[in-house]
Each structure stands twice: as C-alpha cells, then as structure tokens.
LONURO-124488 format. One record per residue (C-alpha): x, y, z; residue number from 1. Coordinates in Angstrom, 1 decimal, always signed. Layout:
# LONURO-124488
<xx: X yy: Y zz: Z num: NUM> .
...
***
This chain:
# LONURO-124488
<xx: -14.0 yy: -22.9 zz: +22.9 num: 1> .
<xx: -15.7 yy: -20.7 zz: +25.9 num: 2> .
<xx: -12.6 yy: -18.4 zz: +24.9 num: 3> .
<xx: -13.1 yy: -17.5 zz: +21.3 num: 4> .
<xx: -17.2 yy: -17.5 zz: +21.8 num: 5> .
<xx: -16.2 yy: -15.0 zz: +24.4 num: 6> .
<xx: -14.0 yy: -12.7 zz: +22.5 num: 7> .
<xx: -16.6 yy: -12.9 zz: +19.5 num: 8> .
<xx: -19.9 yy: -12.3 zz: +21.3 num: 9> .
<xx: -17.7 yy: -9.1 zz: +23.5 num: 10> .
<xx: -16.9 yy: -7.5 zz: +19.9 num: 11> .
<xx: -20.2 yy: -8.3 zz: +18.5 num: 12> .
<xx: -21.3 yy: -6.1 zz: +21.3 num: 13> .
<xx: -18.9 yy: -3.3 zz: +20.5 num: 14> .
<xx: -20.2 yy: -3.3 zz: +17.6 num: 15> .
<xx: -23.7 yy: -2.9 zz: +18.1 num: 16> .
<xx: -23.1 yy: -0.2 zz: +20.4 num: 17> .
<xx: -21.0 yy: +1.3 zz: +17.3 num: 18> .
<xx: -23.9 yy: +1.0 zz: +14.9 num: 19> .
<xx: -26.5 yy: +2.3 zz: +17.5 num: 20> .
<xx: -24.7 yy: +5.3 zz: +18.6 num: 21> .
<xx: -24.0 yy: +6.0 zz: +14.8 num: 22> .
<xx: -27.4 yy: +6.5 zz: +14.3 num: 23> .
<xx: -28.0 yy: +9.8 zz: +16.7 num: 24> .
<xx: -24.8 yy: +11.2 zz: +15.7 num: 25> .
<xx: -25.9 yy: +10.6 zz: +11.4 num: 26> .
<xx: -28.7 yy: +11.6 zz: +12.4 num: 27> .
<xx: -28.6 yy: +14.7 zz: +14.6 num: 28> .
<xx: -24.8 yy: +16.2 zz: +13.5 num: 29> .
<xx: -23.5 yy: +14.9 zz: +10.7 num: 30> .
<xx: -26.6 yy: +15.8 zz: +8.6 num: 31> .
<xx: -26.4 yy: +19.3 zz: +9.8 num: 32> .
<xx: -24.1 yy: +20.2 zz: +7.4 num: 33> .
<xx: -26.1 yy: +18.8 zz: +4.3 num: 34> .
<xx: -29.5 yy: +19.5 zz: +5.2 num: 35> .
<xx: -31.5 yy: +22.4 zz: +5.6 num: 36> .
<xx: -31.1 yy: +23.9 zz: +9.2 num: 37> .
<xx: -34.6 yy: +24.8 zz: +9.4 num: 38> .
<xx: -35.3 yy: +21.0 zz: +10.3 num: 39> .
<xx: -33.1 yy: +21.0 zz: +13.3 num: 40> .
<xx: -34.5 yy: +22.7 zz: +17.0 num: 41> .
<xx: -31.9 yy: +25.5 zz: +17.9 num: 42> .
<xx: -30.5 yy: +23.5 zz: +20.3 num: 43> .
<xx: -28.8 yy: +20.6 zz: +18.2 num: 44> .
<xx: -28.1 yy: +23.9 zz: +15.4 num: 45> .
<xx: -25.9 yy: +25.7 zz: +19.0 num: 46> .
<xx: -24.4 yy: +22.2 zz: +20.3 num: 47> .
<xx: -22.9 yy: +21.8 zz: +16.4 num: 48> .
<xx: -21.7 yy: +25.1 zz: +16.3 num: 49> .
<xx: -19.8 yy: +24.8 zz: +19.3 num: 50> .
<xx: -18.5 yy: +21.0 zz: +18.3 num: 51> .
<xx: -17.0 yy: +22.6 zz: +15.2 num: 52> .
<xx: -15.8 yy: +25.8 zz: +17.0 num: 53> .
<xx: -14.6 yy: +24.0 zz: +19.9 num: 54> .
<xx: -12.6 yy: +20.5 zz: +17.7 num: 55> .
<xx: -11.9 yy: +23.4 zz: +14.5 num: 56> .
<xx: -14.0 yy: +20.9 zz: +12.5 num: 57> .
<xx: -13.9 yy: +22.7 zz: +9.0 num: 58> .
<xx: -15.6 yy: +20.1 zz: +7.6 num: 59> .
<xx: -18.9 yy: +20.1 zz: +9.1 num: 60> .
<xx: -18.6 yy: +24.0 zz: +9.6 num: 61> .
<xx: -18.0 yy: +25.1 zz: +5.9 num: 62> .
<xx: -18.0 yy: +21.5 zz: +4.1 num: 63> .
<xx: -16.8 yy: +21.5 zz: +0.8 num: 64> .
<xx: -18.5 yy: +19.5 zz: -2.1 num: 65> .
<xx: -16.5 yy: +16.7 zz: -1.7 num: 66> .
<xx: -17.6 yy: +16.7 zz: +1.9 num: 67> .
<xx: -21.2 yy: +16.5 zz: +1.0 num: 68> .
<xx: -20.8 yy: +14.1 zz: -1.3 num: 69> .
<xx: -19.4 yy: +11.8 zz: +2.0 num: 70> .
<xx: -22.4 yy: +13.0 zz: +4.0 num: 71> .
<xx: -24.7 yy: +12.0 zz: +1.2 num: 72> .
<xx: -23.4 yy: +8.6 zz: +1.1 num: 73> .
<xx: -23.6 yy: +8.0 zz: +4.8 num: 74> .
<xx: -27.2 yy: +9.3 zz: +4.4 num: 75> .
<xx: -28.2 yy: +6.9 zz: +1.3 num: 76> .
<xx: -25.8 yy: +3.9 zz: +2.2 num: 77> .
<xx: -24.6 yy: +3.7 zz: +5.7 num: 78> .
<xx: -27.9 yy: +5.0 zz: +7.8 num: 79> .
<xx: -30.2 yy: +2.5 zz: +6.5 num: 80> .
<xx: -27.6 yy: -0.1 zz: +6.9 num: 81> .
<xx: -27.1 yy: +1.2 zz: +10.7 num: 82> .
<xx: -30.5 yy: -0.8 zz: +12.3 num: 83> .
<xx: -29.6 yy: -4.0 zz: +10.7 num: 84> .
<xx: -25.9 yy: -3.9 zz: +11.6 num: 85> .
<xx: -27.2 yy: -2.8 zz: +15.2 num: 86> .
<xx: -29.8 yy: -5.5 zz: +15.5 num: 87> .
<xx: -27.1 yy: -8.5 zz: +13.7 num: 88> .
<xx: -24.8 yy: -7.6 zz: +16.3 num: 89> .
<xx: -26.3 yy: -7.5 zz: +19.5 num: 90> .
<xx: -28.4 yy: -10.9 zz: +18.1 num: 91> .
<xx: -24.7 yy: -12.0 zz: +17.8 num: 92> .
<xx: -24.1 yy: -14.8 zz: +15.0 num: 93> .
<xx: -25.7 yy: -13.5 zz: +12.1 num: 94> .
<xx: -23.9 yy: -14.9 zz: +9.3 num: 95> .
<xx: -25.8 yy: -12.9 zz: +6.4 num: 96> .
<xx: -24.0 yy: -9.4 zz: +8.3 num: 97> .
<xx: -20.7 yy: -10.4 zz: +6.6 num: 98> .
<xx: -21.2 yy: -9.2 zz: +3.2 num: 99> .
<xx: -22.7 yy: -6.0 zz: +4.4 num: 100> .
<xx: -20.1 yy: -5.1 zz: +7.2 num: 101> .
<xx: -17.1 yy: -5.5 zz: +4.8 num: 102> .
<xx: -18.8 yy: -3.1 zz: +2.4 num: 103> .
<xx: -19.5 yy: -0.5 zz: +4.6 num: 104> .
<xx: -15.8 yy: -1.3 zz: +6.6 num: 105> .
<xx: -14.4 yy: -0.2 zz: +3.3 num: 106> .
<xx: -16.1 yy: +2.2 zz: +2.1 num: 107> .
<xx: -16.2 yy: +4.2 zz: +5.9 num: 108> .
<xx: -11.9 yy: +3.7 zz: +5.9 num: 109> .
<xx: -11.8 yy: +5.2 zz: +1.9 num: 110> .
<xx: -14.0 yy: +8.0 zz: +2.7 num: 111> .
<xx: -11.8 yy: +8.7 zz: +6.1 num: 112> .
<xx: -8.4 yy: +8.5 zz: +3.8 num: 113> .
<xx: -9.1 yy: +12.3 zz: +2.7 num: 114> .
<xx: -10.8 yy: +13.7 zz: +5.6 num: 115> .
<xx: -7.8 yy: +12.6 zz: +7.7 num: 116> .
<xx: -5.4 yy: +13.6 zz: +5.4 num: 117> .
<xx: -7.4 yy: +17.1 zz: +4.8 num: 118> .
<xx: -6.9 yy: +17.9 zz: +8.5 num: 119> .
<xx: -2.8 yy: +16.3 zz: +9.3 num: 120> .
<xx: -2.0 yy: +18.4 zz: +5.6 num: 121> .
<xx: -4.5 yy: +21.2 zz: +4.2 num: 122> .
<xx: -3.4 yy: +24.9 zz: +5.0 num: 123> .
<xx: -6.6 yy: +26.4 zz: +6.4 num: 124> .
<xx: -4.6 yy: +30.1 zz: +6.3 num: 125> .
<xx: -4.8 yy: +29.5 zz: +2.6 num: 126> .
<xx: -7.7 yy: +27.5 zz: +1.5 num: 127> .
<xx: -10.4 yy: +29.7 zz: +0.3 num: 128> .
<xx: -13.1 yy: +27.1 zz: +0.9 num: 129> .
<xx: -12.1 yy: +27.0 zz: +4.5 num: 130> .
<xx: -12.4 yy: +30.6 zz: +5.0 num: 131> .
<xx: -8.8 yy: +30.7 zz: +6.9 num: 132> .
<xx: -10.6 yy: +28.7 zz: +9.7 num: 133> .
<xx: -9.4 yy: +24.8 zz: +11.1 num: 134> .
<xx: -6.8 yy: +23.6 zz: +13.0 num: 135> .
<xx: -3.2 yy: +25.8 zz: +13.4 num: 136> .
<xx: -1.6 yy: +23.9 zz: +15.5 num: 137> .
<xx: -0.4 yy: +20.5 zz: +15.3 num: 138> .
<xx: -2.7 yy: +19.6 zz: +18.9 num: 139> .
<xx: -5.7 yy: +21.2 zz: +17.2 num: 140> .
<xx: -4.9 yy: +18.3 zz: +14.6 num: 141> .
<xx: -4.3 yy: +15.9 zz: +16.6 num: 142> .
<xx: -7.6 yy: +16.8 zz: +18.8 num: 143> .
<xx: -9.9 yy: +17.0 zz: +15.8 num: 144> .
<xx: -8.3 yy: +13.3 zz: +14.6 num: 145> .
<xx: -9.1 yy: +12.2 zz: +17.8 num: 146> .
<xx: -12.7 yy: +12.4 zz: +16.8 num: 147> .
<xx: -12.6 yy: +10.9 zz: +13.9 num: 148> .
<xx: -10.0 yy: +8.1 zz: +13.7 num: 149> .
<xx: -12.6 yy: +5.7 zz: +15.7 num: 150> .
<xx: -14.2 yy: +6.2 zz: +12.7 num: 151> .
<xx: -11.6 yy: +4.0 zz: +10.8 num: 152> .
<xx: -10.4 yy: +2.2 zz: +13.5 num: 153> .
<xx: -13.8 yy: +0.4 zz: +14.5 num: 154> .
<xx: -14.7 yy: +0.0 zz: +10.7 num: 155> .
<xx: -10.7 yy: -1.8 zz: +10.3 num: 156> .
<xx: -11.7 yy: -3.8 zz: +13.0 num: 157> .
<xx: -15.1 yy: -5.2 zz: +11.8 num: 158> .
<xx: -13.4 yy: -5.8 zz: +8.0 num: 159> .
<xx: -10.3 yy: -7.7 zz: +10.3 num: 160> .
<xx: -13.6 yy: -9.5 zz: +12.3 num: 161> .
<xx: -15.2 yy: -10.4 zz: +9.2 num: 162> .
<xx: -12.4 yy: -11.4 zz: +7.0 num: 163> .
<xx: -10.2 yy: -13.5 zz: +10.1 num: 164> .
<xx: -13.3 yy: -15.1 zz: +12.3 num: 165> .
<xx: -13.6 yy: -18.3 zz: +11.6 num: 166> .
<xx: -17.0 yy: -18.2 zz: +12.5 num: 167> .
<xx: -17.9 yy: -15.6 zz: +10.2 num: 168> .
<xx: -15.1 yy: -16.9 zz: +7.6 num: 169> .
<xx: -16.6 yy: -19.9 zz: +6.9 num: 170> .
<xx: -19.8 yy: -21.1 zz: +4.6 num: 171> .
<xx: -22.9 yy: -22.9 zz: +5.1 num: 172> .
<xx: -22.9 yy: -25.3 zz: +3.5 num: 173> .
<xx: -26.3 yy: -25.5 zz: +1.7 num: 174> .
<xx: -28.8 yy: -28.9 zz: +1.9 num: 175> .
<xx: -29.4 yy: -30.5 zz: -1.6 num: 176> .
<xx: -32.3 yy: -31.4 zz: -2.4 num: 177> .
***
C-alpha cells in the first residue's frame, strides 16, 4: 500500500513542478511571440532571441497564424488552469483535478501533433512564412524536439495518471440524504 502511495504522491510532485515552471516560461517566452514586445524588459526580449536563434525555433521567432492561435489558447485556457493544477498537485489527492488535467493532457498532446510534425517535416528553404530560417539538419530537428516533446510526454503521462490510478479512477460515492 506504502508502494503505490509512494509512486502517486512522487508523480503528483512532478507534476506540480510541471505546472509551476509552466507558468514563467507562459508567461515570460511563450507570450513573446503573441504580445506586444513593448511589455517585456530587453533582457527577456535578448534571452528569446537567442533561444530561437540558438534551438532554430521558427515558431516563436516568425510564428505563423496557426501558431498564435496555440499561444492564444495556452494564454486563455492553460495559464489560468496552471495555479490550480500547481496547488492540486503538490496538495496531492485532489480528486476534483481529474477532469481538468485530462482536458488540458489532450488538448497540450493535439496542439503538439503539428508543431512536432512542422519541425521533423516542413522545408524551411521553402516556406515563405519561415523566411528560409529553422532547422537544416536532421540534429537541429532533433535538438529543437528536444525542447518540446516534454511538452507531450508529461501531458501523456498525467492523461495515463488520471485515466489508470485507481485512486484518481474511482468515484465518490455521494451521501444521500
């Protein structure tokens, strides 16, 4: 019993740490590329130009529409949902999480689907919305993926959590009256 409580309360933890950190990073680069740049200090503006110089990240450096349209989710949805996933997790056995976390596990691995498959497949020589600039080679890929596959991965694990815990899996059962 120790055992599974264990394993539970340890990924629990991973998570919160997965939902706080996700809150800088939202925050202070990912919105760089949908808001206006005069609301970030020069600082964050230089450390984001050389993250998307550095990984060849196309998408946050010229992001098409379809881009935005991500970044505008995860600003709407996912941020506000970041504190109480943060604070449900590190509280550890907060049944009412479930619902939520599947939702956002699903919607974080479908929005992923095209922005891995953009960078293993898209010709950046010969996308005009790129400006001829990403990832040549097939390490550039592989580098740039590096940063985002955690990205699905955690969010298949928390849908695999949520779905296969037993804790989690089952109901209350409510009191009648």
């Amino acid at each position: 019993m120790m055992g599974r409580l264990g394993v539970r309360r340890g990924l629990e933890w991973l998570l919160g740490f997965y939902f706080l950190s996700h809150i800088p990073l939202t925050l202070l680069v990912d919105m760089q590329a949908l808001l206006p740049p005069d609301l970030y200090p020069v600082e964050l503006r230089n450390l984001c130009k050389w993250y998307t110089q550095e990984f060849k990240d196309t998408l946050l450096q010229s992001p098409p529409a379809w881009f935005k349209a991500f970044l505008f989710c995860e600003l709407v949805f996912q941020l506000p949902f970041f504190p109480f996933a943060t604070y449900a997790f590190f509280k550890g056995g907060c049944k009412w999480i479930r619902t939520p976390a599947i939702i956002y596990s699903v919607h974080t691995m479908t929005t992923l689907i095209p922005i891995v498959s953009t960078f293993l497949f898209e010709d950046f020589s010969k996308a005009s919305c790129f400006k001829g600039q990403g990832p040549t080679t097939f390490h550039e890929r592989l580098l740039l993926l590096s940063v985002y596959i955690p990205y699905f991965l955690i969010p298949l694990m928390l849908l695999l959590f949520m779905l296969r815990n037993p804790y989690y899996k089952s109901e209350e059962k409510r009191k009648k009256k």
